[in-house]
LOVO-271763 format. One record per atom (N, C-alpha, C): residue in one letter; atom name; x negated, y negated, z negated. Coordinates in Angstrom, 1 decimal, decimal comma. Last residue first. Example, Ala and Ser with C-alpha at 12.3 -4.5 7.8 and 13.67 -1.06 7.14 Angstrom:
// LOVO-271763
{'S'; 'N'; {-12,8; 2,2; -7,1}}
{'S'; 'CA'; {-13,7; 1,1; -7,1}}
{'S'; 'C'; {-12,9; 0,0; -7,9}}
{'A'; 'N'; {-13,2; 5,7; -7,8}}
{'A'; 'CA'; {-12,3; 4,5; -7,8}}
{'A'; 'C'; {-13,2; 3,3; -7,8}}
This chain:
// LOVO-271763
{'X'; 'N'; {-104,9; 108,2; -111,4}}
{'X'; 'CA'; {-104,4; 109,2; -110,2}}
{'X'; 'C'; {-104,2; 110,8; -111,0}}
{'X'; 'N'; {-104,7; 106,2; -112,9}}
{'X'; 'CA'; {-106,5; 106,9; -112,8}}
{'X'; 'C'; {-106,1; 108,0; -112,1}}
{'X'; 'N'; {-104,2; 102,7; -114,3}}
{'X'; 'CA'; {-103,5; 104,4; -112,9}}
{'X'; 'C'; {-104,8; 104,8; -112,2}}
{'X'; 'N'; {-103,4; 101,4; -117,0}}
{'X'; 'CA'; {-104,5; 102,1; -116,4}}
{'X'; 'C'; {-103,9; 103,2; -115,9}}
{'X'; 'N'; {-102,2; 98,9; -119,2}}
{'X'; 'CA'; {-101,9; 99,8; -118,1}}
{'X'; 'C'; {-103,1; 100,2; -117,3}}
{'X'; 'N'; {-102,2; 96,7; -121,7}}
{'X'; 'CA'; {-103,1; 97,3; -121,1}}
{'X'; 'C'; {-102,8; 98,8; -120,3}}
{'X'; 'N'; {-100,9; 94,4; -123,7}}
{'X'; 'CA'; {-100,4; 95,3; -122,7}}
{'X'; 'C'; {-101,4; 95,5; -121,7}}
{'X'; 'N'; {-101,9; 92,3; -123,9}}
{'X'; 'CA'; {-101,3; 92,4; -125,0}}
{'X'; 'C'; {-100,6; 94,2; -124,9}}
{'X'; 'N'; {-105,7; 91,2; -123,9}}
{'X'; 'CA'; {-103,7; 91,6; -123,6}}
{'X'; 'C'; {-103,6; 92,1; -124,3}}
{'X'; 'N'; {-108,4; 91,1; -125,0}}
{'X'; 'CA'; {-107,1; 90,1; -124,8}}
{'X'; 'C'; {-105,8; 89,8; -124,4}}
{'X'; 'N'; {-109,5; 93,1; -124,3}}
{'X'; 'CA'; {-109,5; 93,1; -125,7}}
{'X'; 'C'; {-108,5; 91,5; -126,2}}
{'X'; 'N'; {-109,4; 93,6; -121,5}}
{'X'; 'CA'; {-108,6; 94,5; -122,3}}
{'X'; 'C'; {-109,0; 94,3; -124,1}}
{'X'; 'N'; {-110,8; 91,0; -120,7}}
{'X'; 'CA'; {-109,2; 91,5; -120,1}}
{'X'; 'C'; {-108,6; 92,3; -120,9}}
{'X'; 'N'; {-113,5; 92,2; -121,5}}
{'X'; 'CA'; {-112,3; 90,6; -122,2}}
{'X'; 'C'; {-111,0; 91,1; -121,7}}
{'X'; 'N'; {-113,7; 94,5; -120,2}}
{'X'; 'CA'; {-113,4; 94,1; -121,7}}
{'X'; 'C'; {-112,9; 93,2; -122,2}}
{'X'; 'N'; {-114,0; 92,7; -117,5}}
{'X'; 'CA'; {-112,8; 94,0; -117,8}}
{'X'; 'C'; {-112,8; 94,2; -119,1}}
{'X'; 'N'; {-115,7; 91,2; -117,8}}
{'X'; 'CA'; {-114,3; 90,8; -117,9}}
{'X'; 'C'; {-113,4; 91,4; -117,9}}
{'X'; 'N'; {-118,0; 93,4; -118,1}}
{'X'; 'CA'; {-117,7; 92,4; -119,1}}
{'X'; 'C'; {-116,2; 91,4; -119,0}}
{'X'; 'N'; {-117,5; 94,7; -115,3}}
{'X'; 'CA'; {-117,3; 94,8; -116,1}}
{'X'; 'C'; {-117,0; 94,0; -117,4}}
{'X'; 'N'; {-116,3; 91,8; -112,5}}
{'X'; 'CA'; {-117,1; 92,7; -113,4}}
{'X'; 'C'; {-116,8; 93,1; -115,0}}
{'X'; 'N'; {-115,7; 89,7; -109,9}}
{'X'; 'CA'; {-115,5; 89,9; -111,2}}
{'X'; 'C'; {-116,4; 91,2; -112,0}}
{'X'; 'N'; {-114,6; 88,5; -107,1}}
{'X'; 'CA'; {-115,2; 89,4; -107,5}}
{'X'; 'C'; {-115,2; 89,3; -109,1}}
{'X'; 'N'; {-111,0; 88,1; -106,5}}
{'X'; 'CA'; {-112,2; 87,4; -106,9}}
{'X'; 'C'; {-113,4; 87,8; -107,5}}
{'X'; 'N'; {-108,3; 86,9; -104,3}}
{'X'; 'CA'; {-108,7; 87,6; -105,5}}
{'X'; 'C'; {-110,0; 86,9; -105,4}}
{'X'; 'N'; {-107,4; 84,3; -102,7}}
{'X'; 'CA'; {-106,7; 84,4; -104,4}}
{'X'; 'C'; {-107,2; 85,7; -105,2}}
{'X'; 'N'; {-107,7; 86,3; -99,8}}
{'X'; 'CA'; {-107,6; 84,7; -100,3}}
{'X'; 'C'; {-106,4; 84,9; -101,7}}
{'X'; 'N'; {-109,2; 89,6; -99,9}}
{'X'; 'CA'; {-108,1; 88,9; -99,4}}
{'X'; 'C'; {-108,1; 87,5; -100,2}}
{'X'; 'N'; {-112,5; 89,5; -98,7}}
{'X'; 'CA'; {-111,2; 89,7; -100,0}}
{'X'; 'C'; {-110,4; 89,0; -99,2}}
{'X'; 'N'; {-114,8; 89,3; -96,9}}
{'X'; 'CA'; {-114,3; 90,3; -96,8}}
{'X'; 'C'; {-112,4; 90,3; -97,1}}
{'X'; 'N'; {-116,8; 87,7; -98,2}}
{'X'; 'CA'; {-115,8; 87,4; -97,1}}
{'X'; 'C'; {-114,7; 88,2; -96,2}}
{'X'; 'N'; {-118,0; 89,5; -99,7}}
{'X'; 'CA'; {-116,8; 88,3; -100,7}}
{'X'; 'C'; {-116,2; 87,5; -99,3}}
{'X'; 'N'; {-117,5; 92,6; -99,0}}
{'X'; 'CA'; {-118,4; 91,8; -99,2}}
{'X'; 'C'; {-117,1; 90,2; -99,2}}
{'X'; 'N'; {-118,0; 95,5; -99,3}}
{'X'; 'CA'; {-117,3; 95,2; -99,0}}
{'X'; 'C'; {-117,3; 94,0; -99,3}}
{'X'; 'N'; {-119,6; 98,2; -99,4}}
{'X'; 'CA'; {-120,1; 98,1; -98,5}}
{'X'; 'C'; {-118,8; 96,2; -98,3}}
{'X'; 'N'; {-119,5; 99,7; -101,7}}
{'X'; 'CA'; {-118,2; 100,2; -100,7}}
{'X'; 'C'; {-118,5; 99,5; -99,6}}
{'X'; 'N'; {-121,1; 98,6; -103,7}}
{'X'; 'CA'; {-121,2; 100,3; -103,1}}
{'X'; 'C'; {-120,5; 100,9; -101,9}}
{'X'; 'N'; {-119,9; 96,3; -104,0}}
{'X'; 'CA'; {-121,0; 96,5; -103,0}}
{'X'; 'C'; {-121,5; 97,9; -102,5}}
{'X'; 'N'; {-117,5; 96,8; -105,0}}
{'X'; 'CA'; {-117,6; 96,0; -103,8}}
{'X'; 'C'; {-119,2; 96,9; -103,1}}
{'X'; 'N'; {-118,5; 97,7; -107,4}}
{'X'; 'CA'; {-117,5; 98,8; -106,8}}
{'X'; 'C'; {-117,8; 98,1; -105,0}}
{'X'; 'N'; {-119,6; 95,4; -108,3}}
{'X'; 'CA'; {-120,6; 96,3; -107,9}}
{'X'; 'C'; {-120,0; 97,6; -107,3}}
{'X'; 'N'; {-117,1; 93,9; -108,8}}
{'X'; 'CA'; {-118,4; 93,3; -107,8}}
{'X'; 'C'; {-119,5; 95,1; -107,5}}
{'X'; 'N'; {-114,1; 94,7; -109,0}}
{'X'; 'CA'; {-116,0; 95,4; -109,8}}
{'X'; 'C'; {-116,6; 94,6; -108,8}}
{'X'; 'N'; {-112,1; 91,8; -109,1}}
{'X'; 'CA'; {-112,4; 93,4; -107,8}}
{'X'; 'C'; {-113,8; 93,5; -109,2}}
{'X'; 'N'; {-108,8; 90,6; -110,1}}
{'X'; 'CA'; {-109,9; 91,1; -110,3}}
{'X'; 'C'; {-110,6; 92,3; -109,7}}
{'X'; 'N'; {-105,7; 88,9; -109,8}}
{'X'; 'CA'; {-106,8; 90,1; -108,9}}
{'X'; 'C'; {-108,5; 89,7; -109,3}}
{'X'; 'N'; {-103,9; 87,5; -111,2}}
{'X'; 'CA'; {-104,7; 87,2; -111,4}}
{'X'; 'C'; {-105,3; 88,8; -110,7}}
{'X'; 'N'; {-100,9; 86,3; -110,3}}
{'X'; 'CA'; {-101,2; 87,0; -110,4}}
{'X'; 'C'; {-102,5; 86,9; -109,9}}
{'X'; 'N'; {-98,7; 84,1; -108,5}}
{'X'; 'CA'; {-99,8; 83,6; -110,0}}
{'X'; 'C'; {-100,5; 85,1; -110,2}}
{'X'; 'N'; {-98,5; 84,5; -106,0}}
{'X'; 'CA'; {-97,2; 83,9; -107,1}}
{'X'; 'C'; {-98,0; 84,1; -108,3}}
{'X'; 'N'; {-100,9; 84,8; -104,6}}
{'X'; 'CA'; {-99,8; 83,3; -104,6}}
{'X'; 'C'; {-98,6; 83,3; -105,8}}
{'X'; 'N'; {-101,3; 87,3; -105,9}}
{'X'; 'CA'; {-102,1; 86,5; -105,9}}
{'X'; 'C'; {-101,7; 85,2; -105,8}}
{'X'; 'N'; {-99,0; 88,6; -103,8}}
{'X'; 'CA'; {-99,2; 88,8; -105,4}}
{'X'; 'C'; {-100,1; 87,2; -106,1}}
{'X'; 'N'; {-99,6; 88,0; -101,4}}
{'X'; 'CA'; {-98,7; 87,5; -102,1}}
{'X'; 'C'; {-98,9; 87,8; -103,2}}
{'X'; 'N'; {-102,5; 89,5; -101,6}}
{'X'; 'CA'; {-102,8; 87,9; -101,3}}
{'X'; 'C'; {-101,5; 87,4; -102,2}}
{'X'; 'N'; {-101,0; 92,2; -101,2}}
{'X'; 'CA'; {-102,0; 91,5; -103,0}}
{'X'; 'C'; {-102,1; 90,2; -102,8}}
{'X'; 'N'; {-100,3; 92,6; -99,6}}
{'X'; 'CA'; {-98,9; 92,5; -100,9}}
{'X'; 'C'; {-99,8; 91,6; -101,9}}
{'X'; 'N'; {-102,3; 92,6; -97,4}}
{'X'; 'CA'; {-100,9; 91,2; -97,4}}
{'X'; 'C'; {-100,5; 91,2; -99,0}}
{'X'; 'N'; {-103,3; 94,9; -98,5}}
{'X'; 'CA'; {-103,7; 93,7; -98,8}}
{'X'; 'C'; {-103,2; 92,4; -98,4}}
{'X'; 'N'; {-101,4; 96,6; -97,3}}
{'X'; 'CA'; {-101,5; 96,5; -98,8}}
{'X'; 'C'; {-102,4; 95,3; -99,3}}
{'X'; 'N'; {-99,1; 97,3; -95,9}}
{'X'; 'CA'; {-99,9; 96,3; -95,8}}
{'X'; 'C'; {-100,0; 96,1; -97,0}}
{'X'; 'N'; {-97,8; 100,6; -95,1}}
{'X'; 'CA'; {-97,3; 99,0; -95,5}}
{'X'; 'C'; {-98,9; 98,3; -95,5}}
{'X'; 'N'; {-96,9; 101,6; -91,9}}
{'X'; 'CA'; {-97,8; 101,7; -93,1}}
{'X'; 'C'; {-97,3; 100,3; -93,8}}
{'X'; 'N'; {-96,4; 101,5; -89,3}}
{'X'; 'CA'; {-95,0; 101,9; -89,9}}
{'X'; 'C'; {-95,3; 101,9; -91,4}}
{'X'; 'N'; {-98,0; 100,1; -88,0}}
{'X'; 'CA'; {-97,0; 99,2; -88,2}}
{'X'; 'C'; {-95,8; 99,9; -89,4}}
{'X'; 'N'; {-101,2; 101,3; -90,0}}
{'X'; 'CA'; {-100,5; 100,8; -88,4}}
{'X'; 'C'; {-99,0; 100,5; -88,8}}
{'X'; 'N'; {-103,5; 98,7; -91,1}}
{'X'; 'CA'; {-102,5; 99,5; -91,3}}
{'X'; 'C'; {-101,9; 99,5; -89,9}}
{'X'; 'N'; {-106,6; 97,0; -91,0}}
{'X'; 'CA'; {-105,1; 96,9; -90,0}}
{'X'; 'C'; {-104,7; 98,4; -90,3}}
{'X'; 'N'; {-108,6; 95,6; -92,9}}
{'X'; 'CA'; {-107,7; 96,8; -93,3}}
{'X'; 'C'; {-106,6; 96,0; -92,0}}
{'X'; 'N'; {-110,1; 92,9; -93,8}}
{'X'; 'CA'; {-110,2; 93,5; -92,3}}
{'X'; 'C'; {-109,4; 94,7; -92,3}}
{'X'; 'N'; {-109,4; 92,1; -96,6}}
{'X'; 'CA'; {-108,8; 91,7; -95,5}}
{'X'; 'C'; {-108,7; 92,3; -94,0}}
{'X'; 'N'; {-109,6; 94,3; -98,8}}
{'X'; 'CA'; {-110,1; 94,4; -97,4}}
{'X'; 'C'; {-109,7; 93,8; -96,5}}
{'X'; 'N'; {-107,9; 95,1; -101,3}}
{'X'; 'CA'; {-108,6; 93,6; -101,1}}
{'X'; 'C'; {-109,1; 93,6; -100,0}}
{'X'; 'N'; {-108,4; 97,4; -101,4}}
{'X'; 'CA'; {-106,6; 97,2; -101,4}}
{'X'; 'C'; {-106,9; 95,5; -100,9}}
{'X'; 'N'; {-110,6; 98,7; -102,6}}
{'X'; 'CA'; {-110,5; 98,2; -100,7}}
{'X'; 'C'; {-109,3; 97,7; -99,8}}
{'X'; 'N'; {-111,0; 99,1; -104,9}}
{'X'; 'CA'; {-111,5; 97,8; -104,4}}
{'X'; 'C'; {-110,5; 97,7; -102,7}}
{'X'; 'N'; {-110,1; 101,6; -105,5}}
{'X'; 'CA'; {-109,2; 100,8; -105,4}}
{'X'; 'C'; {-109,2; 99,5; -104,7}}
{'X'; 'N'; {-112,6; 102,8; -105,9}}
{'X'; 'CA'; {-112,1; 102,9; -104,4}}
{'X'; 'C'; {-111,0; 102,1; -104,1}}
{'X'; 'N'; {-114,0; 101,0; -108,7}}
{'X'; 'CA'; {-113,8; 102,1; -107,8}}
{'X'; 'C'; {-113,1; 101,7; -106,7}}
{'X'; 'N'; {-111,4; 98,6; -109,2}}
{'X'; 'CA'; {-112,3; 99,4; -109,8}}
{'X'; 'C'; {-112,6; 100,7; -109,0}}
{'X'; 'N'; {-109,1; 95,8; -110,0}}
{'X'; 'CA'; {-109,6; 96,7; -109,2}}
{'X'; 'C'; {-111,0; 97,3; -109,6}}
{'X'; 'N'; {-107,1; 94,4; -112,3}}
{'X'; 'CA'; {-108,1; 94,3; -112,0}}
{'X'; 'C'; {-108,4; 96,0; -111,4}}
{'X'; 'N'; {-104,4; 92,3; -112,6}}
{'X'; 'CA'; {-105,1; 93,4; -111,6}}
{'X'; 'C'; {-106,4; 93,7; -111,8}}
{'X'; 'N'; {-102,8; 90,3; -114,3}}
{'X'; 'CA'; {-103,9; 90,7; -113,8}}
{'X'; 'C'; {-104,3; 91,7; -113,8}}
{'X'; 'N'; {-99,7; 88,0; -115,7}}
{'X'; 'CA'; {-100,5; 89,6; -115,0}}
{'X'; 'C'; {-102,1; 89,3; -114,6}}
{'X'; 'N'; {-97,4; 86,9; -118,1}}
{'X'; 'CA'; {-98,4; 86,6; -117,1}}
{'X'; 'C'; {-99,9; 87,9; -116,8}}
{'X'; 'N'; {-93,9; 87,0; -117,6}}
{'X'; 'CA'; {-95,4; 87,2; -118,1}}
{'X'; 'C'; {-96,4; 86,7; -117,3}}
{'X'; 'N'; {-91,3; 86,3; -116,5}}
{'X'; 'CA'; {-92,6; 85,5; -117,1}}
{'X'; 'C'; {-93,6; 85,8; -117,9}}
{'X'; 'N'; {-90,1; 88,2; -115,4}}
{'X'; 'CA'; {-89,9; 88,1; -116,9}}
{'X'; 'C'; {-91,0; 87,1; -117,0}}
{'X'; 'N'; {-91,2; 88,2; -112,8}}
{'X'; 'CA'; {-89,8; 87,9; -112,7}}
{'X'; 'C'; {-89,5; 87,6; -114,5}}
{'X'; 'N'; {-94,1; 89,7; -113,7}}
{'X'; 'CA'; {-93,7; 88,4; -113,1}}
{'X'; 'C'; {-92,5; 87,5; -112,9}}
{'X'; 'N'; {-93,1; 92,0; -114,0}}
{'X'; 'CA'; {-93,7; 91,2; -114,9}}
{'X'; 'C'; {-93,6; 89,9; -115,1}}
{'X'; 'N'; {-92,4; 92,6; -111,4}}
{'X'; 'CA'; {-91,6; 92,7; -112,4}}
{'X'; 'C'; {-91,7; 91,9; -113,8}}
{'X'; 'N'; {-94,7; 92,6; -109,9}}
{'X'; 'CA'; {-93,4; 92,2; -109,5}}
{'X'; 'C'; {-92,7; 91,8; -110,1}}
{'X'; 'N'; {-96,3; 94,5; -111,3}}
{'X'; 'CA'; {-96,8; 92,8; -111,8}}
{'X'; 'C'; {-95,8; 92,2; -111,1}}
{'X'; 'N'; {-94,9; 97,0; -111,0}}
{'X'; 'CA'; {-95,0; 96,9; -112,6}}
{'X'; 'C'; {-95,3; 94,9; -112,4}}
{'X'; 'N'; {-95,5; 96,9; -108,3}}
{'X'; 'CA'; {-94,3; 96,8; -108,9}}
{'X'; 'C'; {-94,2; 96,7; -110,0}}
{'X'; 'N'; {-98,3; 97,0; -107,9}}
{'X'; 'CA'; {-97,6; 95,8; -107,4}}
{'X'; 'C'; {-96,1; 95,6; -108,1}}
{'X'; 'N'; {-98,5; 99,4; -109,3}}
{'X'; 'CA'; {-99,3; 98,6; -110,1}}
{'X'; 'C'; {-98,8; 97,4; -109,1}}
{'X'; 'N'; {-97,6; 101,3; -107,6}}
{'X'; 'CA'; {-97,0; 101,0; -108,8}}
{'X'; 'C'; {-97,1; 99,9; -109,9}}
{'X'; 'N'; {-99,1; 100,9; -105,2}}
{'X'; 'CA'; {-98,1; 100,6; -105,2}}
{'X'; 'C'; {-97,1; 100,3; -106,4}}
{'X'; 'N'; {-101,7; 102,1; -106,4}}
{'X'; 'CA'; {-101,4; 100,8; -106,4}}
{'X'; 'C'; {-100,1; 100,1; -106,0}}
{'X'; 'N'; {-100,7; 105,0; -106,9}}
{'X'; 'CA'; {-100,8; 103,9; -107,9}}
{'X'; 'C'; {-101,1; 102,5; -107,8}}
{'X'; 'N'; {-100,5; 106,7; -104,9}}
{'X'; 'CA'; {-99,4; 105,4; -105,2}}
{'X'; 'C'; {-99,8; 104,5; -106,2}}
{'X'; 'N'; {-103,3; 107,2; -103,1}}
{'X'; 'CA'; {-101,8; 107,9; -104,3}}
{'X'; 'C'; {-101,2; 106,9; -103,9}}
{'X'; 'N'; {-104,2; 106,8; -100,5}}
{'X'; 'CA'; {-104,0; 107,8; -100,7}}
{'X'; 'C'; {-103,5; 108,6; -102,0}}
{'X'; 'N'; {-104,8; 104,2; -100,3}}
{'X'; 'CA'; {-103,4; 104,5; -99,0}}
{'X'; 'C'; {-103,7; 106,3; -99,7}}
{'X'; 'N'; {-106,1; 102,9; -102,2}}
{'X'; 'CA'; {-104,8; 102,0; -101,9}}
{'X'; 'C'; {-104,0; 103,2; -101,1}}
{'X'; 'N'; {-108,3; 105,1; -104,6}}
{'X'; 'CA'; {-107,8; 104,5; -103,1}}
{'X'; 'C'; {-106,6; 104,0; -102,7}}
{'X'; 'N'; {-107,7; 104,2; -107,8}}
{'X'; 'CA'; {-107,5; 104,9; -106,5}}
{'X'; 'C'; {-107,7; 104,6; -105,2}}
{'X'; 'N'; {-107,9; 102,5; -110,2}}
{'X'; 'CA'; {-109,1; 102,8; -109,8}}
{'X'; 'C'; {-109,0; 103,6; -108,9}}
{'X'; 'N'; {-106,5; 99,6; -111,8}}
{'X'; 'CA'; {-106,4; 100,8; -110,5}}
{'X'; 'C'; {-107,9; 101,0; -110,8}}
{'X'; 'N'; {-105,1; 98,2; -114,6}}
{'X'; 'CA'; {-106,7; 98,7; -114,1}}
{'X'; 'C'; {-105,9; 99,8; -113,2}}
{'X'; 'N'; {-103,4; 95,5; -115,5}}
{'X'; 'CA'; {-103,1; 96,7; -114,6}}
{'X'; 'C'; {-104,4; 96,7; -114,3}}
{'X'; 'N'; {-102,6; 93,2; -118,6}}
{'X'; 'CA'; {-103,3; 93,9; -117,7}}
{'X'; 'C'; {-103,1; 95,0; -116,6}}
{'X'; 'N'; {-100,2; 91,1; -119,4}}
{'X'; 'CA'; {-100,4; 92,3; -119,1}}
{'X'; 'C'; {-101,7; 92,5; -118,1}}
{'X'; 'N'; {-99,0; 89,0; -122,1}}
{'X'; 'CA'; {-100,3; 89,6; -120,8}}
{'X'; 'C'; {-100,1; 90,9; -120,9}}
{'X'; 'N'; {-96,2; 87,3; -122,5}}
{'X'; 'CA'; {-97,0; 88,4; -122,8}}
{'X'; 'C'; {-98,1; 88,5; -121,7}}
């Protein structure tokens, strides 16, 4: 099965990206196959330069791993540039992207999840 996950929150102030690692965790343990796609403020979960302090979790460590065990991270290229956040920026395995593949993405899963806080 494909599954889609659209964030559109800031990483450190709901949970929804935390739920959206856990839903493609899981996905992933059933052999589906996942993709993220980031939107709005959500972009900045990809910020390799983000230092959390120790007792915070590390939100763009979880995505690179995500990203190594096959999970497909999609950022708005134009969310990026409004946010100032630039393609040397992302964490290694996501990948700027854009609207029109957020359509394909959601006219080609099978399972389409959206956390709008």
């Amino acid at each position: 099965m494909k599954i889609a996950i659209q964030v559109m929150v800031p990483p450190y102030t709901y949970q929804d990206l935390d739920t959206a690692i856990h839903i493609a965790e899981a996905a992933l343990k059933r052999g589906h196959e996942v993709t993220i796609f980031l939107f709005a403020d959500s972009i900045l979960s990809i910020n390799s330069k983000v230092k959390p302090i120790r007792t915070d979790r590390n939100i763009p460590e979880k995505m690179k791993e995500l990203a190594a065990k096959g999970v497909r991270i999609e950022i708005c290229g134009i969310c990026m540039d409004y946010r100032g956040v630039t393609e040397d920026m992302i964490v290694e395995g996501s990948r700027p992207s854009g609207l029109p593949e957020l359509a394909s993405l959601f006219a080609n899963c099978d399972r389409f999840i959206s956390l709008m806080a």
